[in-house]
C-alpha positions in Angstrom: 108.7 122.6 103.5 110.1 121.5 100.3 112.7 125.1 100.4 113.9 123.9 103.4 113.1 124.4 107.5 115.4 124.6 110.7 116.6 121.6 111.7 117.6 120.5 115.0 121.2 120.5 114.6 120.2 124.3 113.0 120.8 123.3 109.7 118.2 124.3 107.0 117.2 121.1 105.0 113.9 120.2 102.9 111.1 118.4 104.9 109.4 114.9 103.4 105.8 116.2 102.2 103.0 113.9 101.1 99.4 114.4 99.0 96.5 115.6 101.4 94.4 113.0 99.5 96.2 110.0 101.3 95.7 111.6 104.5 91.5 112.0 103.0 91.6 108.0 102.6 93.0 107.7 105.7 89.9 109.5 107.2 87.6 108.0 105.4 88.4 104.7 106.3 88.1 105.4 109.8 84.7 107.4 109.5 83.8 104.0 107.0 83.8 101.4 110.1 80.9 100.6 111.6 80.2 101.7 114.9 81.3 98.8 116.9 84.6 99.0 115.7 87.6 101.8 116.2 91.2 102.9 115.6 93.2 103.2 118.4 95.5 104.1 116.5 97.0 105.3 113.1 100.3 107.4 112.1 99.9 108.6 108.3 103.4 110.0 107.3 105.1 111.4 104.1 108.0 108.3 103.7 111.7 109.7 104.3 110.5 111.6 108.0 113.3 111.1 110.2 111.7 110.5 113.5 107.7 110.7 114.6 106.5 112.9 117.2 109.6 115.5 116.9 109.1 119.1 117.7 
């Protein structure tokens, strides 16, 4: 990721990474709510990504 993948427009450019650990809070925080309540929903992304959902 950080030399560089395909891109769309077939150029080869770096990709936006982030620490596994936030992604581990992320997690935890879900499995920490009680039973009753739940996440519908939750996009954890490294910032600078272009676009979600692509490829």
């Amino acid at each position: 990721m950080h030399e560089g993948v395909p891109q769309a427009d077939g150029a080869i450019r770096p990709e936006p990474t982030m620490d596994v650990a936030d992604v581990g809070r992320a997690v935890a925080y879900m499995a920490s709510l009680p039973a009753d309540a739940n996440v519908l929903t939750m996009t954890v992304m490294a910032n600078g990504m272009p676009f979600i959902g692509r490829g």
